[in-house]
GUMIGU-103556 format. One record per atom (N, C-alpha, C): x, y, z; residue in one letter. Coordinates in pm, whole numbers, padded with zeros to 5 digits, always signed. Layout:
! GUMIGU-103556
XYZa
...
***
This chain:
! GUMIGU-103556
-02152-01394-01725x
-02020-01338-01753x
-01913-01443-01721x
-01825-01471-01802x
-01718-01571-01843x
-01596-01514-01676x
-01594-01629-01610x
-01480-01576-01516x
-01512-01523-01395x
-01642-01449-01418x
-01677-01342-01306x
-01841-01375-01267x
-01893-01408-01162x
-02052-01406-01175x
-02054-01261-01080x
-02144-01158-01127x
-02193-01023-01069x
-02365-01071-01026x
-02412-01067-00959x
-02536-01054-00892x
-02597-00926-00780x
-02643-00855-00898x
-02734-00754-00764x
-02840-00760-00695x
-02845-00777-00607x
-02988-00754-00526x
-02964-00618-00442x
-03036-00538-00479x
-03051-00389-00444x
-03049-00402-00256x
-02975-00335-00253x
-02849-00265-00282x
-02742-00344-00255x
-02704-00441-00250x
-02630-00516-00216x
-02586-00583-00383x
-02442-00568-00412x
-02365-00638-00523x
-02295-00735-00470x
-02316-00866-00493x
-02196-01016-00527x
-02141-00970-00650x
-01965-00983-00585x
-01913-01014-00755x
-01801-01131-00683x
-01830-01265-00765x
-01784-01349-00752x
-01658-01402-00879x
-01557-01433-00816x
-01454-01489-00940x
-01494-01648-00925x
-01496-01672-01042x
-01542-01814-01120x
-01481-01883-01187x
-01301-01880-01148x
-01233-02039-01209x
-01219-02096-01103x
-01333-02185-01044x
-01283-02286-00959x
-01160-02414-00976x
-01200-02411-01119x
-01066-02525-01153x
-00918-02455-01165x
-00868-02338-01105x
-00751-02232-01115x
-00766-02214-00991x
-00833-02269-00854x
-00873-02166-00766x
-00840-02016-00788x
-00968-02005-00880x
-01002-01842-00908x
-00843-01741-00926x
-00785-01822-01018x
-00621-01728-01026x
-00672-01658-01140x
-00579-01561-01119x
-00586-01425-01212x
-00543-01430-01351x
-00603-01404-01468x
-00496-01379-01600x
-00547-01243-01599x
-00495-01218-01769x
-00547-01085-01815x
-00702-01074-01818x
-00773-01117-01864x
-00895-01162-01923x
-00929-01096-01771x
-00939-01208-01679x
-00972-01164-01549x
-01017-01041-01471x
-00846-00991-01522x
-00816-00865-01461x
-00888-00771-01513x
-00894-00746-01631x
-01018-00664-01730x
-01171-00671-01661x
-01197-00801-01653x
-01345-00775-01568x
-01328-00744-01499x
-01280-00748-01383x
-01264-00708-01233x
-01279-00561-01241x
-01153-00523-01309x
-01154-00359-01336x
-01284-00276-01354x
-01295-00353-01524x
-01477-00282-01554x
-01579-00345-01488x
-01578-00405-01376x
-01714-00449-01348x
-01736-00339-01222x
-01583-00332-01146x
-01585-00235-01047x
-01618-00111-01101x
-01588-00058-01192x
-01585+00084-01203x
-01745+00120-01270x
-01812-00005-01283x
-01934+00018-01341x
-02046+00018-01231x
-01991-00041-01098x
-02094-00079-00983x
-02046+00031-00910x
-01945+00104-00909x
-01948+00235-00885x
-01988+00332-00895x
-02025+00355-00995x
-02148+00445-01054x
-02300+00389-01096x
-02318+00309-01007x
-02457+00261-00947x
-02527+00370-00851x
-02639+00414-00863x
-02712+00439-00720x
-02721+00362-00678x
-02799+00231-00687x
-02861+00151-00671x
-02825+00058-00579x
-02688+00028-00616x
-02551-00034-00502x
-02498+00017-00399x
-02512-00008-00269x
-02403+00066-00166x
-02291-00011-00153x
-02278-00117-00150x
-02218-00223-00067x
-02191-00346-00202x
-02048-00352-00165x
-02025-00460-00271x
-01935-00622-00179x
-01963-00667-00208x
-01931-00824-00146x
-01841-00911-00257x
-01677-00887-00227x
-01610-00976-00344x
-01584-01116-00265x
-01582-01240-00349x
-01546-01374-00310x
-01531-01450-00426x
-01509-01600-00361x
-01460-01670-00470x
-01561-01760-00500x
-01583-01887-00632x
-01632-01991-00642x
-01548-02079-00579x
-01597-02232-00513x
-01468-02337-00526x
-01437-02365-00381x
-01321-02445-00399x
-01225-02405-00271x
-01179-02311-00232x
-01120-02210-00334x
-01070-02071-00297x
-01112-01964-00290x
-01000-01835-00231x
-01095-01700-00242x
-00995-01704-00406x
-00885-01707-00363x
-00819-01636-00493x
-00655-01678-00461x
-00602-01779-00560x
-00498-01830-00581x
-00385-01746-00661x
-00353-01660-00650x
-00277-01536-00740x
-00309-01573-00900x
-00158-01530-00950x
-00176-01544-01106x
-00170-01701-01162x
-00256-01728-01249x
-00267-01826-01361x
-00130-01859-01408x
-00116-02017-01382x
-00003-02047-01474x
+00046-02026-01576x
-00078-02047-01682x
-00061-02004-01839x
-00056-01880-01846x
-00134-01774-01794x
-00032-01634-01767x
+00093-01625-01765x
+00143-01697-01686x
+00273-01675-01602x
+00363-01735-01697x
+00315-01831-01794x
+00437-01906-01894x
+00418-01817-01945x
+00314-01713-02048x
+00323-01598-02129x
+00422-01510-02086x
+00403-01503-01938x
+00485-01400-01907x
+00649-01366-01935x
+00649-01493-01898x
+00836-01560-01929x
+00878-01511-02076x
+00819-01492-02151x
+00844-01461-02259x
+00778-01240-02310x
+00757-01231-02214x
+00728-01075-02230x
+00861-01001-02253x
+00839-00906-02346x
+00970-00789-02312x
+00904-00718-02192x
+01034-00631-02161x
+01040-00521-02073x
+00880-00392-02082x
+00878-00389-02208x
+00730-00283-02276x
+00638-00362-02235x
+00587-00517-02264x
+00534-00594-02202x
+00467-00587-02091x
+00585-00649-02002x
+00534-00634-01884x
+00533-00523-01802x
+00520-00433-01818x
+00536-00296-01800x
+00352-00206-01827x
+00310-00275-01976x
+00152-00272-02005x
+00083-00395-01886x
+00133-00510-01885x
+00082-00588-01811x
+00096-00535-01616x
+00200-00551-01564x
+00197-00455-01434x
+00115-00360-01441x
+00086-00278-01548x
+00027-00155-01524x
-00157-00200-01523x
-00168-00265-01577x
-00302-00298-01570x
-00345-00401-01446x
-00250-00470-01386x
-00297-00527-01257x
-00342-00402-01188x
-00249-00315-01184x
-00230-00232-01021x
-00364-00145-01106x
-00395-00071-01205x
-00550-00040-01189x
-00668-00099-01133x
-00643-00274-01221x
-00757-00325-01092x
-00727-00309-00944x
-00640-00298-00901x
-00649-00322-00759x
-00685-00139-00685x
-00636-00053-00768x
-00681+00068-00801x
-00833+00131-00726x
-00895+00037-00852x
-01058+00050-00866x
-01091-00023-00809x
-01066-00133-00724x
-01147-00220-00617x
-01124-00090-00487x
-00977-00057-00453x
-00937+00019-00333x
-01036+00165-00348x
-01018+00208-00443x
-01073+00325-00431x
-01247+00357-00491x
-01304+00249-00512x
-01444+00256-00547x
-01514+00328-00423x
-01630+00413-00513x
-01699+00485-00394x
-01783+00396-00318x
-01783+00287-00349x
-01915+00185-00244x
-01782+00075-00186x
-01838+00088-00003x
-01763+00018+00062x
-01741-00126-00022x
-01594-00229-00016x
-01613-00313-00045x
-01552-00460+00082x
-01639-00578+00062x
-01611-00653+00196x
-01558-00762+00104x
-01467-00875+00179x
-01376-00956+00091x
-01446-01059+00176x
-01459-01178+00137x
-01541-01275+00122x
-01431-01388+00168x
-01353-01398+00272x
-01256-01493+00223x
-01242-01639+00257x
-01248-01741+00177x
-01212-01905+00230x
-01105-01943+00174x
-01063-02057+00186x
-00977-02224+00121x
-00844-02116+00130x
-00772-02026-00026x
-00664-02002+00000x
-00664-01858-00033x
-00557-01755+00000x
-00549-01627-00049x
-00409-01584-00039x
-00324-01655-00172x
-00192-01624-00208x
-00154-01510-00316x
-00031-01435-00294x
+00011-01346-00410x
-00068-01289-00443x
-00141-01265-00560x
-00204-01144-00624x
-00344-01188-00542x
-00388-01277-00510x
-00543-01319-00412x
-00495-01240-00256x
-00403-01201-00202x
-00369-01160-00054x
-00379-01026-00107x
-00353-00973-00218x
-00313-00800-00257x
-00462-00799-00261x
-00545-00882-00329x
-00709-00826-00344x
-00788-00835-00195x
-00746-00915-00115x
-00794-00855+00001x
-00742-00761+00042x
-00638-00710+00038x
-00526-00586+00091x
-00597-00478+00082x
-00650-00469-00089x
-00747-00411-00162x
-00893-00353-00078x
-00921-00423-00042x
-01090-00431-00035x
-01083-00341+00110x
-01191-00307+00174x
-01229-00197+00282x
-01235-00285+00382x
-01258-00403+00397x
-01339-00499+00497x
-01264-00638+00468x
-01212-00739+00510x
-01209-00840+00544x
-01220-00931+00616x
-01315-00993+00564x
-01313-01125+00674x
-01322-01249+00599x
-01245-01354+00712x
-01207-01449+00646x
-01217-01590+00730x
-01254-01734+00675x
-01239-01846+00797x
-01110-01835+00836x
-01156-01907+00934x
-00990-01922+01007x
-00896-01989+00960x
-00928-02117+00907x
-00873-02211+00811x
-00791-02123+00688x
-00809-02014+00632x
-00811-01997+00516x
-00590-01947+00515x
-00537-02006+00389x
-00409-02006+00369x
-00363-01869+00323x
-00292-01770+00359x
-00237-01654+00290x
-00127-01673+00288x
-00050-01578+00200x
+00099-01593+00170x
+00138-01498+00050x
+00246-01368+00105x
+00306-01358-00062x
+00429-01424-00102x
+00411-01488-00140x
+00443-01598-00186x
+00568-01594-00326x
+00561-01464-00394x
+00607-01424-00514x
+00770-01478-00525x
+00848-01411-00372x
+01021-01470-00372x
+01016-01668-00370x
+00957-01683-00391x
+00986-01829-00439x
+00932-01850-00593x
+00930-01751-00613x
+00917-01742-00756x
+00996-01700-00840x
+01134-01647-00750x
+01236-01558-00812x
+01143-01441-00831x
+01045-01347-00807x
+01001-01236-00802x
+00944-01153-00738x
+00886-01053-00745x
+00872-00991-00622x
+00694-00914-00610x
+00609-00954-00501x
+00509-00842-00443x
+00510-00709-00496x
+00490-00667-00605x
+00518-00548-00639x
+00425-00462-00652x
+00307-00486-00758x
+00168-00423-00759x
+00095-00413-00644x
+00134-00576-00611x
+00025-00527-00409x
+00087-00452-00348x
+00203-00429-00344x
+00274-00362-00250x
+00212-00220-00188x
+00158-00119-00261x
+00100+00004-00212x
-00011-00059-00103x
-00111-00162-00155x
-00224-00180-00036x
-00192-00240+00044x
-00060-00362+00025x
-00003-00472+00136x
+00022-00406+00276x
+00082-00303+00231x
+00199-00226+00333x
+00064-00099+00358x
-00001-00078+00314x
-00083+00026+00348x
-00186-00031+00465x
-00201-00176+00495x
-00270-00228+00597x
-00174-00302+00671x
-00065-00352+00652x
+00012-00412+00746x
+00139-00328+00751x
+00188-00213+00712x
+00297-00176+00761x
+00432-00231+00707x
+00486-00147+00706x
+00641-00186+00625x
+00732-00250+00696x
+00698-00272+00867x
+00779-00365+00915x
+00690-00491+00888x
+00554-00537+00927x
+00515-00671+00900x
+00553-00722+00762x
+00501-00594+00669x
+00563-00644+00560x
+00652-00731+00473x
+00762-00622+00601x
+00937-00706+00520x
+00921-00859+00575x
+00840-00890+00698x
+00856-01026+00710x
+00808-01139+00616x
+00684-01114+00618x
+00605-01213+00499x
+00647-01150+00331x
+00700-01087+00312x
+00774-01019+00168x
+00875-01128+00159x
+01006-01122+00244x
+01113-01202+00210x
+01097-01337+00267x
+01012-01390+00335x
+01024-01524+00360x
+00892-01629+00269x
+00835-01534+00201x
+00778-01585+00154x
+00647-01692+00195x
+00675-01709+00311x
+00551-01806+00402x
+00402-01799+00432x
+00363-01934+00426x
+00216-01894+00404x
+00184-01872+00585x
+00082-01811+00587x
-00005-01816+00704x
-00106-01821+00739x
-00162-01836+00848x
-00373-01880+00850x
-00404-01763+00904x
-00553-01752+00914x
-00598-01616+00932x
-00601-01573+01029x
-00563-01685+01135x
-00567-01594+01290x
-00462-01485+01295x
-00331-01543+01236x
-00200-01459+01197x
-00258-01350+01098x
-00325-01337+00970x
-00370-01221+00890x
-00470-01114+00990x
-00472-01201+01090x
-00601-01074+01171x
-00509-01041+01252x
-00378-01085+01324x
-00335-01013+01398x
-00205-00887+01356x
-00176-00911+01212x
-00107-00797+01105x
-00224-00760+01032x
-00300-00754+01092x
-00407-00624+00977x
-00422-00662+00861x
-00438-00785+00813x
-00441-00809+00663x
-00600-00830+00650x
-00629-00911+00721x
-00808-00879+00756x
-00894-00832+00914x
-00984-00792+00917x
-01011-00715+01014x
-01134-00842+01135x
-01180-00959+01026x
-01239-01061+01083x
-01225-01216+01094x
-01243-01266+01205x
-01178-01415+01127x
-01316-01500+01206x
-01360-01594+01140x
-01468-01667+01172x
-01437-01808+01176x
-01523-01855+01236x
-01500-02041+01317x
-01516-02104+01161x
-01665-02093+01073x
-01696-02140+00949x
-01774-02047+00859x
-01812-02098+00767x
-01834-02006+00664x
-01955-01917+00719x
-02083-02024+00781x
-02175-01994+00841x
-02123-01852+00913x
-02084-01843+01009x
-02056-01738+01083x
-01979-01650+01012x
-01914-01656+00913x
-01856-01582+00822x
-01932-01472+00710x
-02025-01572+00727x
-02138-01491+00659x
-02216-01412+00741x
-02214-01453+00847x
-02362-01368+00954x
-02302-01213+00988x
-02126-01243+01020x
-02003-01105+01010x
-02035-01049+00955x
-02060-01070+00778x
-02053-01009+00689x
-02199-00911+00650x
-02312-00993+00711x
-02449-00965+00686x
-02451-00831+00786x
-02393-00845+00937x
-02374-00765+01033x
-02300-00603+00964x
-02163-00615+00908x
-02128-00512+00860x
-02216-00446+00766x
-02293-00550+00665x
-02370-00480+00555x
-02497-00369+00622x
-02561-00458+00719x
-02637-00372+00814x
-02605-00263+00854x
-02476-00249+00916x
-02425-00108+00976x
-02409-00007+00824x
-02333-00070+00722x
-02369-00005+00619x
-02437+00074+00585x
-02566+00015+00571x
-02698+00085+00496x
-02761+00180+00624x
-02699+00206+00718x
-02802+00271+00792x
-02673+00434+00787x
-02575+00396+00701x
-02445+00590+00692x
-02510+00591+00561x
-02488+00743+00562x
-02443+00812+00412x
-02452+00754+00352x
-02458+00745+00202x
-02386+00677+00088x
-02276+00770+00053x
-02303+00925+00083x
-02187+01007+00018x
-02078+01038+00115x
-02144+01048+00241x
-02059+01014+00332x
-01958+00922+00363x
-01974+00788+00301x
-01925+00659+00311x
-01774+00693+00227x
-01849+00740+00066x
-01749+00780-00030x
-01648+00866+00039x
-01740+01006+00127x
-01591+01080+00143x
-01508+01004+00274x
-01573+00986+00374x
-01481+00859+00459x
-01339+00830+00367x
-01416+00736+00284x
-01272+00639+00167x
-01159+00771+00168x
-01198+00886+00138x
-01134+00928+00025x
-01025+01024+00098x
-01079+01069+00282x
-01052+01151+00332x
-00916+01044+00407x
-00945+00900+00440x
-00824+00812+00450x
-00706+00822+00375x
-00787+00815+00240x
-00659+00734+00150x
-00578+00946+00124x
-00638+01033+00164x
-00605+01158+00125x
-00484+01194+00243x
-00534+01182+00380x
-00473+01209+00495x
-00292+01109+00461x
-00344+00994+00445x
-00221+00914+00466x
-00163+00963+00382x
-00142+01009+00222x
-00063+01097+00108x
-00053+01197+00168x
-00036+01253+00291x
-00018+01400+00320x
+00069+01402+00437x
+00136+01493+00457x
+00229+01528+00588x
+00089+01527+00692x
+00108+01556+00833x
+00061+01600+00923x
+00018+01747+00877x
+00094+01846+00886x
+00036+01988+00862x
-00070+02018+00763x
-00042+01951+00654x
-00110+01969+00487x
-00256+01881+00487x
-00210+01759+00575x
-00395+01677+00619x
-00456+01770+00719x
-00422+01835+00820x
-00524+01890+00876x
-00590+02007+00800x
-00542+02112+00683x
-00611+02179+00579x
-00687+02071+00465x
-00624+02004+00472x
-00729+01917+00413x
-00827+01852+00488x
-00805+01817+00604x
-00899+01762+00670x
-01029+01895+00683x
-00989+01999+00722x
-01079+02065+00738x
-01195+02141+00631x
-01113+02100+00529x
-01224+02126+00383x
-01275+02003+00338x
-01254+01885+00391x
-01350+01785+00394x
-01480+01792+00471x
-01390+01813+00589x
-01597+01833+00712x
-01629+01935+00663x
-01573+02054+00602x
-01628+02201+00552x
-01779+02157+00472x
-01708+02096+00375x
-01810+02004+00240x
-01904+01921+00300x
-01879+01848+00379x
-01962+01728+00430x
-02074+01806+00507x
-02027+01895+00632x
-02128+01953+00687x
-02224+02022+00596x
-02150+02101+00468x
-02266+02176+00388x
-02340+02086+00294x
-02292+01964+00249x
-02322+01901+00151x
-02503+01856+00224x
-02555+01815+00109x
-02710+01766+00140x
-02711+01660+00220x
-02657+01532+00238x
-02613+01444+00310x
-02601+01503+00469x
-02513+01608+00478x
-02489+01655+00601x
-02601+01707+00671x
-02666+01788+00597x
-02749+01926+00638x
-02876+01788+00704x
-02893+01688+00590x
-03026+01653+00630x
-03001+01570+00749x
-02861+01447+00759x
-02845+01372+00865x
-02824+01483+00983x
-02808+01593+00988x
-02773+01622+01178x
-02951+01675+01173x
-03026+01741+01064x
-03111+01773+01107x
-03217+01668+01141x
-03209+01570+01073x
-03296+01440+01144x
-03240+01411+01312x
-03118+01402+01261x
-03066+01381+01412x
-03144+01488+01521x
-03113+01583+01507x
-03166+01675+01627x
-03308+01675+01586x
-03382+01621+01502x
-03531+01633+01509x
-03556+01472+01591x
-03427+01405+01608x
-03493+01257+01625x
-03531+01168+01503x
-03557+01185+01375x
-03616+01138+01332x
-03502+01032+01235x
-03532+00969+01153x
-03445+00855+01057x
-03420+00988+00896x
-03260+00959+00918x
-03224+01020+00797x
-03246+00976+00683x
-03234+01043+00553x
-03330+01004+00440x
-03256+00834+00331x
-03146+00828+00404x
-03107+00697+00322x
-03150+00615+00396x
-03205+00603+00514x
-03228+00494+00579x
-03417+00510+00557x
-03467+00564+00526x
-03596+00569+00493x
-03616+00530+00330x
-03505+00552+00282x
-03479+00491+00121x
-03501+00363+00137x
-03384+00316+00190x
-03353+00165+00257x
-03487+00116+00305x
-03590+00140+00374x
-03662+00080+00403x
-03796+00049+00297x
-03827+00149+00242x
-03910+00161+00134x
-03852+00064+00015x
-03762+00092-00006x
-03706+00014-00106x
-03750-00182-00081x
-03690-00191+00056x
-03736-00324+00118x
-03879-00369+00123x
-03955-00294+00148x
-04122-00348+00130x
-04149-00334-00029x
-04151-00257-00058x
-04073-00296-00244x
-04065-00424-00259x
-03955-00493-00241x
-03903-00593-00283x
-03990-00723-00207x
-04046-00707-00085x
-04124-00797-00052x
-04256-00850-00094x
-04329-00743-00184x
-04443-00759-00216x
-04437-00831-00378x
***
């Protein structure tokens, strides 16, 4: 696939962006895979866990120049179809039912900082450059803006919004922009292998309602999330997922995705 390399190894999805010579910046083209590749590994069984990163030096250098000269020349209807189709991808990365972990090195500016914003999990080297970067562009963070501010808050926000400045990841881990920061890639990866582990041993449907019971609570007053909160565990406790994990639990024994998980693995070894 042109742009994008996807690799599954059950259950585990790589989806890698592949213009190293752009450090992996965004056009349209791009954005289209990203979208349908997510919404297709979403409705995987097969997948729990998805792993986004970059080829190259980078994770993800925002938008493509030659985009961006197109852009200059968009009407208002234009860019209006174009905005609207970023913020779906970032949409369907945020809200896919399989956890997703961000992969991050070299740089992660503008629309590359919103796709980690995006993702469930980040971790990143320490080395690695962030920045929204957009007001030196004469424009503005706009599509990231729902996930930017949804992990760092509308005061960190306004800082790196209007000054535009880049920063390294010790600074992105201490505003919540990623949740890990590693010495080198090596150890960046072992983080990442570590979370996938804890992964596969929850739910898969559980995992989904987790996502969904977050992104539900925060759209809600206080009064209106706790009725919602409570017809979430309502479901979860009755759902099959539920019934069978507490009853393994109180039998002691390994709940049935993690006995999937293992079978599946001698599978693959032989």
């Amino acid at each position: 696939m042109l742009m994008l390399k996807v690799n599954v190894e059950k259950p585990i999805a790589s989806v890698i962006l592949d213009r190293p010579d752009v450090h992996n910046a965004f056009n349209d083209e791009l954005v289209k895979l990203l979208t349908d590749t997510f919404t297709e590994l979403a409705a995987r069984d097969d997948v729990r866990v998805i792993v986004l990163g970059g080829n190259g030096k980078s994770f993800c250098a925002g938008a493509d120049l030659n985009w961006m000269k197109r852009m200059v020349h968009y009407t208002r209807e234009q860019n209006l179809e174009d905005a609207r189709a970023v913020g779906r991808m970032y949409w369907t990365i945020a809200k896919c039912r399989k956890p997703v972990i961000a992969r991050v090195h070299g740089a992660a500016l503008g629309g590359g900082a919103g796709l980690v914003a995006a993702c469930d999990i980040a971790v990143a080297v320490e080395s690695v450059q962030f920045g929204f970067t957009e007001v030196k562009l004469g424009i503005i963070p706009a599509i990231i803006a729902p996930f930017v501010i949804a992990r760092l808050g509308p005061g960190r926000a306004r800082e790196f919004f209007i000054t535009g400045e880049r920063f390294l990841a010790p600074v992105a881990l201490t505003i919540g922009l990623v949740q890990h920061v590693a010495a080198h890639e090596l150890a960046l990866d072992g983080l990442i292998d570590s979370k996938i582990s804890q992964i596969l041993t929850s739910a898969p449907n559980a995992i989904a309602a987790a996502k969904e019971l977050i992104f539900g609570v925060a759209a809600r007053t206080l009064e209106s999330s706790l009725e919602f909160a409570a017809d979430a565990i309502a479901r979860a406790r009755t759902g099959e997922e539920g019934q069978a994990g507490m009853q393994a639990f109180l039998e002691r024994q390994k709940p049935p995705w993690i006995e999937k998980n293992e079978k599946n693995e001698r599978i693959d070894t032989k």
